[in-house]
C-alpha atoms as a printed R data frame, in Angstrom:
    type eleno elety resid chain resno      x       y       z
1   ATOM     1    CA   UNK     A     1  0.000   0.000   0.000
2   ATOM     2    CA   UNK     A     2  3.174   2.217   0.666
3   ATOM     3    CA   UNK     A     3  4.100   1.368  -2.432
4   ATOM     4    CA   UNK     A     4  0.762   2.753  -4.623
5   ATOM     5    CA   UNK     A     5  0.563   5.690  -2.037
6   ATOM     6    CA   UNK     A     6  3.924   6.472  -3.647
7   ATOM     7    CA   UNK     A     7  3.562   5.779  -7.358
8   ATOM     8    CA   UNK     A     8  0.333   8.101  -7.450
9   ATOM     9    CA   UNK     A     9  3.203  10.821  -6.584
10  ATOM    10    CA   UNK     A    10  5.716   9.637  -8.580
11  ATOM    11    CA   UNK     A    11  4.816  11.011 -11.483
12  ATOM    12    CA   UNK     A    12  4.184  14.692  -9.749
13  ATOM    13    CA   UNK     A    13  7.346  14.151  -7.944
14  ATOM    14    CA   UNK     A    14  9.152  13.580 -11.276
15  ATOM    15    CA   UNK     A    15  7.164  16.765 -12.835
16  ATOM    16    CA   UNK     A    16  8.473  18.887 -10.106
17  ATOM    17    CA   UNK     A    17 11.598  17.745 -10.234
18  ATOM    18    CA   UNK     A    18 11.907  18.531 -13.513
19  ATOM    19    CA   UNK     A    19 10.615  21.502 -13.859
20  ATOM    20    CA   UNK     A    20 13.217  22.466 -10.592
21  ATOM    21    CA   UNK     A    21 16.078  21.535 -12.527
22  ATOM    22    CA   UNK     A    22 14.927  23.277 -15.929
23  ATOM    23    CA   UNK     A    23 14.332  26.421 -13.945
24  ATOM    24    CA   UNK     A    24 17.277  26.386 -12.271
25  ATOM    25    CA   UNK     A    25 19.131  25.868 -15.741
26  ATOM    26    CA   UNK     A    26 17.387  28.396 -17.619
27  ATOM    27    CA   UNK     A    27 17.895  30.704 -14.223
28  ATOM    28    CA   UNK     A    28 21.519  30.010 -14.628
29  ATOM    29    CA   UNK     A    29 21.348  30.984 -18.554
30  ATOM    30    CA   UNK     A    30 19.489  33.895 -17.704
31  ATOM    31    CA   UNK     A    31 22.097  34.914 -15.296
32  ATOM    32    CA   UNK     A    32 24.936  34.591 -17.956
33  ATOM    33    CA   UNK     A    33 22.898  36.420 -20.125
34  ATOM    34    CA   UNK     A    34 22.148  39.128 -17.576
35  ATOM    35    CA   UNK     A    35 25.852  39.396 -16.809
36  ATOM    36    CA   UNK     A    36 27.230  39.528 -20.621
37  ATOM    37    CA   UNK     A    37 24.260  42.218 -21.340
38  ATOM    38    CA   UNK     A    38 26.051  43.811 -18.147
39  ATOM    39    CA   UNK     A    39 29.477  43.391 -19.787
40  ATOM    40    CA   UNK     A    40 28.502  43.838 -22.819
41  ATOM    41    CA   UNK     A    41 26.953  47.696 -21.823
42  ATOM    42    CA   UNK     A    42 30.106  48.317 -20.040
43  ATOM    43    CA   UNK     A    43 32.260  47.413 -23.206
44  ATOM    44    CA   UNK     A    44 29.953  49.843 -25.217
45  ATOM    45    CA   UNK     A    45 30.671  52.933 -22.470
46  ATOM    46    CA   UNK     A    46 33.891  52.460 -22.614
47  ATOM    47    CA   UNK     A    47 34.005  52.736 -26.371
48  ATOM    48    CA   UNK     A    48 32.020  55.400 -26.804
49  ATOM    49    CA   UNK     A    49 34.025  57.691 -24.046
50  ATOM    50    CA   UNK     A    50 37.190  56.364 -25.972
51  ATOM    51    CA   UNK     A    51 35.497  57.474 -29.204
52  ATOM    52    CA   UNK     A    52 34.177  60.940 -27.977
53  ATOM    53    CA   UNK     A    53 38.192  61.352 -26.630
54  ATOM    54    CA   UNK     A    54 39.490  60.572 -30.010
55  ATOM    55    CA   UNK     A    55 37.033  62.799 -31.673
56  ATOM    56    CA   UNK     A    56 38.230  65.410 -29.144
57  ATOM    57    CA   UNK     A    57 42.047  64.777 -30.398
58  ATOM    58    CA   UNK     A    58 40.979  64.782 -33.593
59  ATOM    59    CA   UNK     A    59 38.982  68.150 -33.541
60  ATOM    60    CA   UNK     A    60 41.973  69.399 -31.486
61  ATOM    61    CA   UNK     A    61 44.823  68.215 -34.285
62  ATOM    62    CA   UNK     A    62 42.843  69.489 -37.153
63  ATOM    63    CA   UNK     A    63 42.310  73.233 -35.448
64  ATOM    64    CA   UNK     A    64 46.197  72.889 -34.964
65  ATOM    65    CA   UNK     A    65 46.301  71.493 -38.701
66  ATOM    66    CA   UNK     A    66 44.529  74.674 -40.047
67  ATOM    67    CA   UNK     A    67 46.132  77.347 -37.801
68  ATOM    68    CA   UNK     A    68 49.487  75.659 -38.785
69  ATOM    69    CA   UNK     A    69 48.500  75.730 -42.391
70  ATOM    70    CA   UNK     A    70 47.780  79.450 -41.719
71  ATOM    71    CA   UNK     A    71 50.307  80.553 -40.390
72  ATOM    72    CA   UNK     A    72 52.555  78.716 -43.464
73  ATOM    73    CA   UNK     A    73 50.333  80.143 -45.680
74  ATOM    74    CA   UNK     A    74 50.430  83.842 -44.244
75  ATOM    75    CA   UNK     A    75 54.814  83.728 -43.575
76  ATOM    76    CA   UNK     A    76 54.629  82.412 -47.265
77  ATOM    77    CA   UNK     A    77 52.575  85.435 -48.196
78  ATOM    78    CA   UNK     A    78 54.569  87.918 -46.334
79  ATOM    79    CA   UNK     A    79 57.949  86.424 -47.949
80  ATOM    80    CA   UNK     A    80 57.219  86.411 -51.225
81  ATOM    81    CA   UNK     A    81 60.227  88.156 -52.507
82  ATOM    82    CA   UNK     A    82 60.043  90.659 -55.589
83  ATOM    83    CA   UNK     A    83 60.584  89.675 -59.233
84  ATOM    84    CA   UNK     A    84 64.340  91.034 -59.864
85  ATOM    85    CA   UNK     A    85 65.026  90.423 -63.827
86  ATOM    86    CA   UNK     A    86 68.555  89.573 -64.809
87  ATOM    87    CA   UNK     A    87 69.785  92.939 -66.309
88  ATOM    88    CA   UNK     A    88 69.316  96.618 -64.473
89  ATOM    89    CA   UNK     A    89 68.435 100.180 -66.645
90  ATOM    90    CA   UNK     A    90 65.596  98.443 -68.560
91  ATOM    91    CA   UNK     A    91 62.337 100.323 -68.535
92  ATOM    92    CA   UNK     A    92 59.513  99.622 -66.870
93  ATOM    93    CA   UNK     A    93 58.073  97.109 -69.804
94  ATOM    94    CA   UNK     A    94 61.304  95.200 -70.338
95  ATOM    95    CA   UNK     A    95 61.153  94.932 -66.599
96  ATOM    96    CA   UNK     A    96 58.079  93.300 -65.583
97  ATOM    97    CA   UNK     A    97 58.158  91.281 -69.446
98  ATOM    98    CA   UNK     A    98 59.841  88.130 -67.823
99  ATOM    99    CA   UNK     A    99 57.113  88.340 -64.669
100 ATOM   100    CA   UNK     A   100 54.771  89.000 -66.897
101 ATOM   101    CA   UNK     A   101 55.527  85.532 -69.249
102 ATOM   102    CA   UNK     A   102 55.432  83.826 -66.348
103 ATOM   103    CA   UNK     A   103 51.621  84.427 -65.329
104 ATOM   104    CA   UNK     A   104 50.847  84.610 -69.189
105 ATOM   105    CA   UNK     A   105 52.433  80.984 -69.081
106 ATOM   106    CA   UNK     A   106 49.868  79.975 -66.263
107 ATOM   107    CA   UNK     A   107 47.256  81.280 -67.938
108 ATOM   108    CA   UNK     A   108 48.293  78.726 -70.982
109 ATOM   109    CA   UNK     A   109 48.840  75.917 -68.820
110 ATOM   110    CA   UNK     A   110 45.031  75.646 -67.442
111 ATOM   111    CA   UNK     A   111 43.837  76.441 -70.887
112 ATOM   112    CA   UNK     A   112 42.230  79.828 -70.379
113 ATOM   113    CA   UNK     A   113 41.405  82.027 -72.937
114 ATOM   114    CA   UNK     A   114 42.264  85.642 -72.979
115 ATOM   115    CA   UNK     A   115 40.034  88.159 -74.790
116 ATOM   116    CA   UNK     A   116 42.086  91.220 -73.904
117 ATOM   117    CA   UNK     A   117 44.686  92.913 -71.603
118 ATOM   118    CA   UNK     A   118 44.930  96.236 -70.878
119 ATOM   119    CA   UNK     A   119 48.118  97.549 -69.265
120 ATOM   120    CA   UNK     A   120 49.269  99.824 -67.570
121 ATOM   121    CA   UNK     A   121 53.065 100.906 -66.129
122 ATOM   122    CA   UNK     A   122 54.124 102.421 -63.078
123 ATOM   123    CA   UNK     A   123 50.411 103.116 -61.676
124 ATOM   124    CA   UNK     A   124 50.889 106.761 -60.153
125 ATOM   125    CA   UNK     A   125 48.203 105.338 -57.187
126 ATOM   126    CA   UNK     A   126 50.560 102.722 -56.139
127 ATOM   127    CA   UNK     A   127 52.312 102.947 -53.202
128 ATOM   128    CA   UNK     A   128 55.415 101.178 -54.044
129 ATOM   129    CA   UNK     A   129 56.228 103.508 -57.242
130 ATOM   130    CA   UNK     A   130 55.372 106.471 -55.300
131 ATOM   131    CA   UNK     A   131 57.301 105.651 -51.877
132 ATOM   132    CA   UNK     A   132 60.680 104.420 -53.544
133 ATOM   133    CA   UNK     A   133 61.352 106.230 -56.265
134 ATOM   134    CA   UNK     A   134 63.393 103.886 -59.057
135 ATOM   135    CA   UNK     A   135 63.326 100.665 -56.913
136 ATOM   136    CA   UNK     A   136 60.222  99.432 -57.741
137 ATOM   137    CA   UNK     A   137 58.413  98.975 -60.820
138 ATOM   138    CA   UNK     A   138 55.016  97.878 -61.353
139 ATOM   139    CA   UNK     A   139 52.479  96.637 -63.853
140 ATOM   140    CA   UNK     A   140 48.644  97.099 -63.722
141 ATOM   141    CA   UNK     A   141 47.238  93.855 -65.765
142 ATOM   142    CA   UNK     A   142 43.295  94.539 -66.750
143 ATOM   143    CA   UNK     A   143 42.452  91.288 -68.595
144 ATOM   144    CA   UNK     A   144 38.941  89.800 -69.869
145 ATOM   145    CA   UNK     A   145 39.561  85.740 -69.661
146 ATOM   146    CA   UNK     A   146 37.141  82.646 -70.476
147 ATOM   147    CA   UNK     A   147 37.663  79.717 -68.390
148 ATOM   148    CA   UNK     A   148 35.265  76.535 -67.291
149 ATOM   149    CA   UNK     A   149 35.597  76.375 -63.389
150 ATOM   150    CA   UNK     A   150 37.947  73.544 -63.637
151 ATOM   151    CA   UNK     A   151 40.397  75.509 -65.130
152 ATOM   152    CA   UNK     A   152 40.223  78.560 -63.241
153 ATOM   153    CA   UNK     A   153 40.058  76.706 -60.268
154 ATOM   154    CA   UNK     A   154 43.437  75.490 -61.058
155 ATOM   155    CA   UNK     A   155 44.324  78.934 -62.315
156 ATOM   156    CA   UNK     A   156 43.839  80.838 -59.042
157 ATOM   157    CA   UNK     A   157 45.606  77.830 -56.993
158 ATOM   158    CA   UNK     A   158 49.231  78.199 -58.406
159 ATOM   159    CA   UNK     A   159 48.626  81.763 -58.814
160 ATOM   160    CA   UNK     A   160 48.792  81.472 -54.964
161 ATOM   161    CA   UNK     A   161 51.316  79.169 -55.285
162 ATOM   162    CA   UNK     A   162 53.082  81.578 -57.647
163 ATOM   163    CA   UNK     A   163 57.018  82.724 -56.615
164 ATOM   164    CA   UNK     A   164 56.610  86.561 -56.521
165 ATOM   165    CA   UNK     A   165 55.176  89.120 -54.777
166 ATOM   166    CA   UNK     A   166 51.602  90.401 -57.131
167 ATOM   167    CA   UNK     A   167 48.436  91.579 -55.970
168 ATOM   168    CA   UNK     A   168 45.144  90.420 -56.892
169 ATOM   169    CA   UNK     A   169 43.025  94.108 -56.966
170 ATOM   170    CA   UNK     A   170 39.656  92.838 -58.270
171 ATOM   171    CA   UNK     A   171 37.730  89.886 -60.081
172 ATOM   172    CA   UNK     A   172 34.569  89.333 -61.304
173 ATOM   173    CA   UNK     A   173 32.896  86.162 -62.095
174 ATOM   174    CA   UNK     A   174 30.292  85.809 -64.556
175 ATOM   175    CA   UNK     A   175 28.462  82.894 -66.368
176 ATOM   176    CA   UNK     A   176 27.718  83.052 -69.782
177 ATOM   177    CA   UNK     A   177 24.468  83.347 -70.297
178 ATOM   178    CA   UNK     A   178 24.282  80.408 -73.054
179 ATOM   179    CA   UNK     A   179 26.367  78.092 -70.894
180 ATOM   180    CA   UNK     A   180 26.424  77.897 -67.197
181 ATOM   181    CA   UNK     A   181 29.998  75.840 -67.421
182 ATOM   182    CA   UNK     A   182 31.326  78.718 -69.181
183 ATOM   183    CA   UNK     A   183 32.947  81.506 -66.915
184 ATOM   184    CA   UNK     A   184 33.499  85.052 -68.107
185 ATOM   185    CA   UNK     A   185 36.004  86.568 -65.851
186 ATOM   186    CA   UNK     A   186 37.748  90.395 -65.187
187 ATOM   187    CA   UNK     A   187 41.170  89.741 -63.724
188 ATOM   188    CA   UNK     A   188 43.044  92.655 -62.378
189 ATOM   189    CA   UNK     A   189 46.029  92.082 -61.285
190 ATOM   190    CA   UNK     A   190 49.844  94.147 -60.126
191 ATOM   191    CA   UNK     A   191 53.146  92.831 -60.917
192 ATOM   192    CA   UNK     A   192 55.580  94.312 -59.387
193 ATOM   193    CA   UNK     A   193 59.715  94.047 -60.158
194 ATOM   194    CA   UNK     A   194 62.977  95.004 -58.262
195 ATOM   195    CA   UNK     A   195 65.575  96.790 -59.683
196 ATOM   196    CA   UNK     A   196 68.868  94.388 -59.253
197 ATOM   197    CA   UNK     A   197 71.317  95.908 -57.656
Protein backbone atom coordinates (compact mmCIF):
# COMPACT_ATOMS: atom_id res chain seq x y z
CA UNK A 1 0.00 0.00 0.00
CA UNK A 2 3.17 2.22 0.67
CA UNK A 3 4.10 1.37 -2.43
CA UNK A 4 0.76 2.75 -4.62
CA UNK A 5 0.56 5.69 -2.04
CA UNK A 6 3.92 6.47 -3.65
CA UNK A 7 3.56 5.78 -7.36
CA UNK A 8 0.33 8.10 -7.45
CA UNK A 9 3.20 10.82 -6.58
CA UNK A 10 5.72 9.64 -8.58
CA UNK A 11 4.82 11.01 -11.48
CA UNK A 12 4.18 14.69 -9.75
CA UNK A 13 7.35 14.15 -7.94
CA UNK A 14 9.15 13.58 -11.28
CA UNK A 15 7.16 16.76 -12.84
CA UNK A 16 8.47 18.89 -10.11
CA UNK A 17 11.60 17.75 -10.23
CA UNK A 18 11.91 18.53 -13.51
CA UNK A 19 10.61 21.50 -13.86
CA UNK A 20 13.22 22.47 -10.59
CA UNK A 21 16.08 21.53 -12.53
CA UNK A 22 14.93 23.28 -15.93
CA UNK A 23 14.33 26.42 -13.95
CA UNK A 24 17.28 26.39 -12.27
CA UNK A 25 19.13 25.87 -15.74
CA UNK A 26 17.39 28.40 -17.62
CA UNK A 27 17.89 30.70 -14.22
CA UNK A 28 21.52 30.01 -14.63
CA UNK A 29 21.35 30.98 -18.55
CA UNK A 30 19.49 33.90 -17.70
CA UNK A 31 22.10 34.91 -15.30
CA UNK A 32 24.94 34.59 -17.96
CA UNK A 33 22.90 36.42 -20.13
CA UNK A 34 22.15 39.13 -17.58
CA UNK A 35 25.85 39.40 -16.81
CA UNK A 36 27.23 39.53 -20.62
CA UNK A 37 24.26 42.22 -21.34
CA UNK A 38 26.05 43.81 -18.15
CA UNK A 39 29.48 43.39 -19.79
CA UNK A 40 28.50 43.84 -22.82
CA UNK A 41 26.95 47.70 -21.82
CA UNK A 42 30.11 48.32 -20.04
CA UNK A 43 32.26 47.41 -23.21
CA UNK A 44 29.95 49.84 -25.22
CA UNK A 45 30.67 52.93 -22.47
CA UNK A 46 33.89 52.46 -22.61
CA UNK A 47 34.00 52.74 -26.37
CA UNK A 48 32.02 55.40 -26.80
CA UNK A 49 34.03 57.69 -24.05
CA UNK A 50 37.19 56.36 -25.97
CA UNK A 51 35.50 57.47 -29.20
CA UNK A 52 34.18 60.94 -27.98
CA UNK A 53 38.19 61.35 -26.63
CA UNK A 54 39.49 60.57 -30.01
CA UNK A 55 37.03 62.80 -31.67
CA UNK A 56 38.23 65.41 -29.14
CA UNK A 57 42.05 64.78 -30.40
CA UNK A 58 40.98 64.78 -33.59
CA UNK A 59 38.98 68.15 -33.54
CA UNK A 60 41.97 69.40 -31.49
CA UNK A 61 44.82 68.22 -34.29
CA UNK A 62 42.84 69.49 -37.15
CA UNK A 63 42.31 73.23 -35.45
CA UNK A 64 46.20 72.89 -34.96
CA UNK A 65 46.30 71.49 -38.70
CA UNK A 66 44.53 74.67 -40.05
CA UNK A 67 46.13 77.35 -37.80
CA UNK A 68 49.49 75.66 -38.78
CA UNK A 69 48.50 75.73 -42.39
CA UNK A 70 47.78 79.45 -41.72
CA UNK A 71 50.31 80.55 -40.39
CA UNK A 72 52.56 78.72 -43.46
CA UNK A 73 50.33 80.14 -45.68
CA UNK A 74 50.43 83.84 -44.24
CA UNK A 75 54.81 83.73 -43.58
CA UNK A 76 54.63 82.41 -47.26
CA UNK A 77 52.58 85.43 -48.20
CA UNK A 78 54.57 87.92 -46.33
CA UNK A 79 57.95 86.42 -47.95
CA UNK A 80 57.22 86.41 -51.22
CA UNK A 81 60.23 88.16 -52.51
CA UNK A 82 60.04 90.66 -55.59
CA UNK A 83 60.58 89.68 -59.23
CA UNK A 84 64.34 91.03 -59.86
CA UNK A 85 65.03 90.42 -63.83
CA UNK A 86 68.56 89.57 -64.81
CA UNK A 87 69.79 92.94 -66.31
CA UNK A 88 69.32 96.62 -64.47
CA UNK A 89 68.44 100.18 -66.64
CA UNK A 90 65.60 98.44 -68.56
CA UNK A 91 62.34 100.32 -68.53
CA UNK A 92 59.51 99.62 -66.87
CA UNK A 93 58.07 97.11 -69.80
CA UNK A 94 61.30 95.20 -70.34
CA UNK A 95 61.15 94.93 -66.60
CA UNK A 96 58.08 93.30 -65.58
CA UNK A 97 58.16 91.28 -69.45
CA UNK A 98 59.84 88.13 -67.82
CA UNK A 99 57.11 88.34 -64.67
CA UNK A 100 54.77 89.00 -66.90
CA UNK A 101 55.53 85.53 -69.25
CA UNK A 102 55.43 83.83 -66.35
CA UNK A 103 51.62 84.43 -65.33
CA UNK A 104 50.85 84.61 -69.19
CA UNK A 105 52.43 80.98 -69.08
CA UNK A 106 49.87 79.98 -66.26
CA UNK A 107 47.26 81.28 -67.94
CA UNK A 108 48.29 78.73 -70.98
CA UNK A 109 48.84 75.92 -68.82
CA UNK A 110 45.03 75.65 -67.44
CA UNK A 111 43.84 76.44 -70.89
CA UNK A 112 42.23 79.83 -70.38
CA UNK A 113 41.41 82.03 -72.94
CA UNK A 114 42.26 85.64 -72.98
CA UNK A 115 40.03 88.16 -74.79
CA UNK A 116 42.09 91.22 -73.90
CA UNK A 117 44.69 92.91 -71.60
CA UNK A 118 44.93 96.24 -70.88
CA UNK A 119 48.12 97.55 -69.26
CA UNK A 120 49.27 99.82 -67.57
CA UNK A 121 53.06 100.91 -66.13
CA UNK A 122 54.12 102.42 -63.08
CA UNK A 123 50.41 103.12 -61.68
CA UNK A 124 50.89 106.76 -60.15
CA UNK A 125 48.20 105.34 -57.19
CA UNK A 126 50.56 102.72 -56.14
CA UNK A 127 52.31 102.95 -53.20
CA UNK A 128 55.41 101.18 -54.04
CA UNK A 129 56.23 103.51 -57.24
CA UNK A 130 55.37 106.47 -55.30
CA UNK A 131 57.30 105.65 -51.88
CA UNK A 132 60.68 104.42 -53.54
CA UNK A 133 61.35 106.23 -56.27
CA UNK A 134 63.39 103.89 -59.06
CA UNK A 135 63.33 100.66 -56.91
CA UNK A 136 60.22 99.43 -57.74
CA UNK A 137 58.41 98.98 -60.82
CA UNK A 138 55.02 97.88 -61.35
CA UNK A 139 52.48 96.64 -63.85
CA UNK A 140 48.64 97.10 -63.72
CA UNK A 141 47.24 93.86 -65.77
CA UNK A 142 43.29 94.54 -66.75
CA UNK A 143 42.45 91.29 -68.60
CA UNK A 144 38.94 89.80 -69.87
CA UNK A 145 39.56 85.74 -69.66
CA UNK A 146 37.14 82.65 -70.48
CA UNK A 147 37.66 79.72 -68.39
CA UNK A 148 35.27 76.54 -67.29
CA UNK A 149 35.60 76.38 -63.39
CA UNK A 150 37.95 73.54 -63.64
CA UNK A 151 40.40 75.51 -65.13
CA UNK A 152 40.22 78.56 -63.24
CA UNK A 153 40.06 76.71 -60.27
CA UNK A 154 43.44 75.49 -61.06
CA UNK A 155 44.32 78.93 -62.31
CA UNK A 156 43.84 80.84 -59.04
CA UNK A 157 45.61 77.83 -56.99
CA UNK A 158 49.23 78.20 -58.41
CA UNK A 159 48.63 81.76 -58.81
CA UNK A 160 48.79 81.47 -54.96
CA UNK A 161 51.32 79.17 -55.28
CA UNK A 162 53.08 81.58 -57.65
CA UNK A 163 57.02 82.72 -56.62
CA UNK A 164 56.61 86.56 -56.52
CA UNK A 165 55.18 89.12 -54.78
CA UNK A 166 51.60 90.40 -57.13
CA UNK A 167 48.44 91.58 -55.97
CA UNK A 168 45.14 90.42 -56.89
CA UNK A 169 43.03 94.11 -56.97
CA UNK A 170 39.66 92.84 -58.27
CA UNK A 171 37.73 89.89 -60.08
CA UNK A 172 34.57 89.33 -61.30
CA UNK A 173 32.90 86.16 -62.10
CA UNK A 174 30.29 85.81 -64.56
CA UNK A 175 28.46 82.89 -66.37
CA UNK A 176 27.72 83.05 -69.78
CA UNK A 177 24.47 83.35 -70.30
CA UNK A 178 24.28 80.41 -73.05
CA UNK A 179 26.37 78.09 -70.89
CA UNK A 180 26.42 77.90 -67.20
CA UNK A 181 30.00 75.84 -67.42
CA UNK A 182 31.33 78.72 -69.18
CA UNK A 183 32.95 81.51 -66.92
CA UNK A 184 33.50 85.05 -68.11
CA UNK A 185 36.00 86.57 -65.85
CA UNK A 186 37.75 90.39 -65.19
CA UNK A 187 41.17 89.74 -63.72
CA UNK A 188 43.04 92.65 -62.38
CA UNK A 189 46.03 92.08 -61.28
CA UNK A 190 49.84 94.15 -60.13
CA UNK A 191 53.15 92.83 -60.92
CA UNK A 192 55.58 94.31 -59.39
CA UNK A 193 59.71 94.05 -60.16
CA UNK A 194 62.98 95.00 -58.26
CA UNK A 195 65.57 96.79 -59.68
CA UNK A 196 68.87 94.39 -59.25
CA UNK A 197 71.32 95.91 -57.66
Amino acid sequence: MDNEKLKQFIVPILIAVVSIVVAVSLGMKLADNIQNMISYKNDIATKEQLLSEKKAQLEKFMREEAAEAKKTAEDAAKSKPFYKPAATGMNTEAVIQGEFAEILGLIRANKIKVRTIKYEYDPQDDAFVKGAGGKYKAARLNMEMIANYTSYNNFLKELYKHEHFLDIQSVEVVPYRKNKQILLINFKLKLYSQESN
